[in-house]
C-alpha positions in Angstrom: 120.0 169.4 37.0 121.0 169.3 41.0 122.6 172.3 43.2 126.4 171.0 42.3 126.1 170.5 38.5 124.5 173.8 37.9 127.3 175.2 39.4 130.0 174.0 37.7 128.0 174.9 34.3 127.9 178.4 35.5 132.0 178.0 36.3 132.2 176.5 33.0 130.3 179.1 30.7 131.8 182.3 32.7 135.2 180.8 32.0 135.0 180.1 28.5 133.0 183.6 28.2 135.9 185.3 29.8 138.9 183.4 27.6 136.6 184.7 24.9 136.8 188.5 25.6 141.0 188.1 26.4 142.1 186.5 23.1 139.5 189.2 21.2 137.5 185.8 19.6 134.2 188.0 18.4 131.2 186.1 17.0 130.7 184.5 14.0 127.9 185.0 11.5 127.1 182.9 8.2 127.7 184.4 4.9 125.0 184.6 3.0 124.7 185.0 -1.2 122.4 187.2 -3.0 121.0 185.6 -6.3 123.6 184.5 -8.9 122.2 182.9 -12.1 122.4 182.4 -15.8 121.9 185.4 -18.2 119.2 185.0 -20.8 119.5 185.7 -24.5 116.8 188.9 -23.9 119.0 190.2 -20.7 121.6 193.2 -22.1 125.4 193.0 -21.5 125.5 196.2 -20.3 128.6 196.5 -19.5 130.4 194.3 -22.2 133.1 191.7 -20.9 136.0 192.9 -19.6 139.1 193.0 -22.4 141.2 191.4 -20.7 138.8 188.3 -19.3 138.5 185.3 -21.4 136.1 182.1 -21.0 138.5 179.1 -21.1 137.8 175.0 -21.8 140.4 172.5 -22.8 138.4 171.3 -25.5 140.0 168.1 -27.2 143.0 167.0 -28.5 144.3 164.8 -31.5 147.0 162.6 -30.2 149.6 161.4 -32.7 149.3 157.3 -33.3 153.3 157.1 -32.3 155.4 158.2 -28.9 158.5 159.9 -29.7 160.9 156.7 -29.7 158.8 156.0 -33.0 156.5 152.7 -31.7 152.8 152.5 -31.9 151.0 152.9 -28.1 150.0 149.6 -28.5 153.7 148.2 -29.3 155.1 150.4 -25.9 152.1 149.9 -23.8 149.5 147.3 -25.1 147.0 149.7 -25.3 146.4 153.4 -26.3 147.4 156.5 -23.6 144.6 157.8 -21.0 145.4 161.5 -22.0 144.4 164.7 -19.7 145.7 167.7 -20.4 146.8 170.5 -18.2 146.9 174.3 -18.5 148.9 177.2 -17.1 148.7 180.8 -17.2 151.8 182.7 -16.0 153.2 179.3 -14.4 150.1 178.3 -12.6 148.1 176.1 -13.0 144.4 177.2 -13.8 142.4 174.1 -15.7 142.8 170.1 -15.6 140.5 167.7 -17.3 139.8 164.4 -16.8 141.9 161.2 -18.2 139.7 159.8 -20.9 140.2 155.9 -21.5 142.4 154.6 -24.2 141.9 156.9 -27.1 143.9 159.0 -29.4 141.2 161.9 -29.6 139.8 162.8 -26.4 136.9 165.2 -26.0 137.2 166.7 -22.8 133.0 167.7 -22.2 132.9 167.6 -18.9 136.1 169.7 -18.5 136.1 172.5 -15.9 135.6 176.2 -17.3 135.6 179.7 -16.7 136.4 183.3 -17.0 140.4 183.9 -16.6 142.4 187.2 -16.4 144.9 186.9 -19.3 146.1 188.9 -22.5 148.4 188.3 -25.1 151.3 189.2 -23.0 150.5 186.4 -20.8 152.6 183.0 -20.7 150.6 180.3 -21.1 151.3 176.4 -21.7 149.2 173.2 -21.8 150.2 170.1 -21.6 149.3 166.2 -22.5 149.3 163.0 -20.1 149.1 159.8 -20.2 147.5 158.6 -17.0 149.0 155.8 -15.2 147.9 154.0 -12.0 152.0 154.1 -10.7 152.7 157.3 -12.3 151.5 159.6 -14.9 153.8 159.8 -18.1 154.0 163.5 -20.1 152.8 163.4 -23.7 154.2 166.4 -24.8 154.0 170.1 -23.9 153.7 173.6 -25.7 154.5 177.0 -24.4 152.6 179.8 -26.3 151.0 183.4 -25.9 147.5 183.8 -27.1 148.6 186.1 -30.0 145.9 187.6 -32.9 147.7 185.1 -35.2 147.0 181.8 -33.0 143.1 183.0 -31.9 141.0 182.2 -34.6 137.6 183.2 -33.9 136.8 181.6 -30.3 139.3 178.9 -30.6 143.3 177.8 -30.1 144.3 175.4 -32.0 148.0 174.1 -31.3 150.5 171.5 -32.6 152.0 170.3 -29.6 155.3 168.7 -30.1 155.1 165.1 -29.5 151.1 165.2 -28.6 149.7 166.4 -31.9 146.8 169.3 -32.1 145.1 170.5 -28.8 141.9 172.7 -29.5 141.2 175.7 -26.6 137.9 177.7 -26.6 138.9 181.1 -26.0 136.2 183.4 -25.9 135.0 187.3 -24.0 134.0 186.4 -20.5 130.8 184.5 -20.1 128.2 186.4 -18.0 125.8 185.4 -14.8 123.2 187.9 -13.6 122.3 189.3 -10.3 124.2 191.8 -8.0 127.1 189.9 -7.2 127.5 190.2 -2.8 127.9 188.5 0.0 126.1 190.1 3.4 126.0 188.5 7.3 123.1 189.2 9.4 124.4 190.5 12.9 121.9 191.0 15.8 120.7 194.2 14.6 121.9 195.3 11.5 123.4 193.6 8.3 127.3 193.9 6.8 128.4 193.6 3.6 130.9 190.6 3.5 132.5 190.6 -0.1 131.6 191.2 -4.0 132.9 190.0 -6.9 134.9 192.1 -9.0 133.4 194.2 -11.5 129.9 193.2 -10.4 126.6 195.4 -10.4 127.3 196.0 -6.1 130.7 197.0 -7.1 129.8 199.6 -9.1 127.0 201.2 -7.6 129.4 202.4 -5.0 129.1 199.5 -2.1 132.1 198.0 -0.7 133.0 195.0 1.4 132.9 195.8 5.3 129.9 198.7 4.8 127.0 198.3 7.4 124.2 198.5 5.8 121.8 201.3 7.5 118.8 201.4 5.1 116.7 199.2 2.6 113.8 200.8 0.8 113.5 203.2 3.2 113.1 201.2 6.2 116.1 201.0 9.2 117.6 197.4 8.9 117.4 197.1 12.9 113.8 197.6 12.9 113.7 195.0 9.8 113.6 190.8 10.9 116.1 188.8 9.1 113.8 187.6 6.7 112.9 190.5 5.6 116.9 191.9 4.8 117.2 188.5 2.5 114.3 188.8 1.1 114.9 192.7 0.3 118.2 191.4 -1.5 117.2 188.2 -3.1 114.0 190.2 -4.8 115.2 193.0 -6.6 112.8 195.5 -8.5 113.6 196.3 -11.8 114.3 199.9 -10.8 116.6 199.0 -8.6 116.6 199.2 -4.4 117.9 202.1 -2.6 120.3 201.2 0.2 122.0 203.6 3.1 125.7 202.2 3.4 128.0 203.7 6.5 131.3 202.9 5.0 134.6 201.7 7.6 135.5 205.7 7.6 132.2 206.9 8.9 130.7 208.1 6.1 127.2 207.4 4.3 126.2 207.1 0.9 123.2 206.5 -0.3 123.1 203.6 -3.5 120.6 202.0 -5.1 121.2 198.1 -5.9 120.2 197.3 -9.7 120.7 193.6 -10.9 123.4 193.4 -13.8 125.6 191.3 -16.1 128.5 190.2 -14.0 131.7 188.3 -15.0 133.2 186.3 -12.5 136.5 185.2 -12.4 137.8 181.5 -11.9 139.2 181.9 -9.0 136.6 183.7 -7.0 133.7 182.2 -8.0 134.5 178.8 -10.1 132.7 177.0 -12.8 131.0 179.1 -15.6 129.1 177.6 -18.4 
């Protein structure tokens, strides 16, 4: 690189250095996830699912042979309907499956599924489509509360005017295992980023924005990177002590045992 060029690099990384500092832009450091996996039959659910969280799935649905207006699918439409169905909790919308080609009983395996907040004085509502390459026509559409009367064992099973019967799973939250927290890796020390509710972090007492001071003993800035992920992603079975400075100043000393955790939909997604 000649005289002139390094020159204006220097101009050019001084400047963007300085509009840095005014408009308060601070680093950015990658998130990274401690161990999240499935729960084994052997592993305890210690504690039990949440009440009020419920593992949900559109399972299938048995469309009736006739629309409203009395014809056959085939006498409206030449074929049979390419039915989804939708479902709402409170007025949002929390699941959607996939159309399933010409058929009145579609099985909806491949459905999305998860733990939701919701209780019997929740609004729920699911609807039926047909899908349509111009527009998708409604099938029919049901309003209900899951009640003690309409849960039978794990399952909803509702007559949906003009649709026919639509089959839910409804059971306690399925569980996933591990501690449940996000950290970043700064120069010389480590943060807790975020946790999921309810998990094993969570309860030991850290919270989201504590510095983490200590792991086993050792000070994280005299620990390499490496060595803080694989401190978190190796837990022993009597759990590892931590030293957390909290955003107040204060310390508390934890120690980070792996656990049943029940994650909700919408902060962590698909559950099996």
């Amino acid at each position: 690189m000649n005289t002139k060029r390094l020159a204006s690099a220097l101009v050019l990384a001084s400047t963007l250095a300085a509009s840095a500092l005014s408009t308060g832009c601070v680093a950015l450091y990658p998130e990274i996830g401690t161990n999240i996996r499935k729960i084994t039959a052997e592993q305890a659910l210690d504690p039990p699912p949440p009440e009020d969280l419920r593992w949900i799935r559109l399972v299938s649905a048995t469309i009736k042979d006739s629309m409203r207006d009395g014809r056959t699918w085939k006498q409206a439409l030449g074929k049979l309907p390419d039915p989804y169905a939708k479902l709402y909790i409170n007025d949002q919308e929390v699941l959607r499956t996939n159309p399933k080609n010409e058929t009145l009983e579609p099985s909806w395996d491949d459905a999305p599924r998860g733990n939701f907040q919701v209780s019997s004085a929740d609004k729920m509502r699911v609807e039926i489509w047909d899908a349509n390459t111009v527009t998708d026509k409604p099938i029919g559409v049901k309003d209900f509360r899951a009640t003690e009367d309409l849960v039978l064992g794990d399952r909803i099973r509702i007559d949906v005017p003009g649709a026919g019967e639509v089959v839910i799973a409804y059971e306690r939250a399925h569980a996933m295992f591990g501690l449940g927290l996000w950290f970043e890796l700064r120069t010389d020390t480590c943060f807790l980023t975020r946790m999921i509710g309810g998990s094993p972090a969570e309860r030991a007492g850290a919270q989201p924005g504590d510095e983490v001071v200590q792991i086993g003993g050792k000070d994280v800035k005299t620990m390499s990177s490496n060595a803080v992920r694989s401190a978190f992603n190796s837990i022993p079975s009597d759990g590892l002590p931590v030293v957390l400075r909290h955003a107040d100043g204060t310390t508390a000393s934890v120690t980070l045992r792996e656990g049943p955790i029940y994650p909700a939909f919408a902060e962590f997604g698909r559950v099996d």
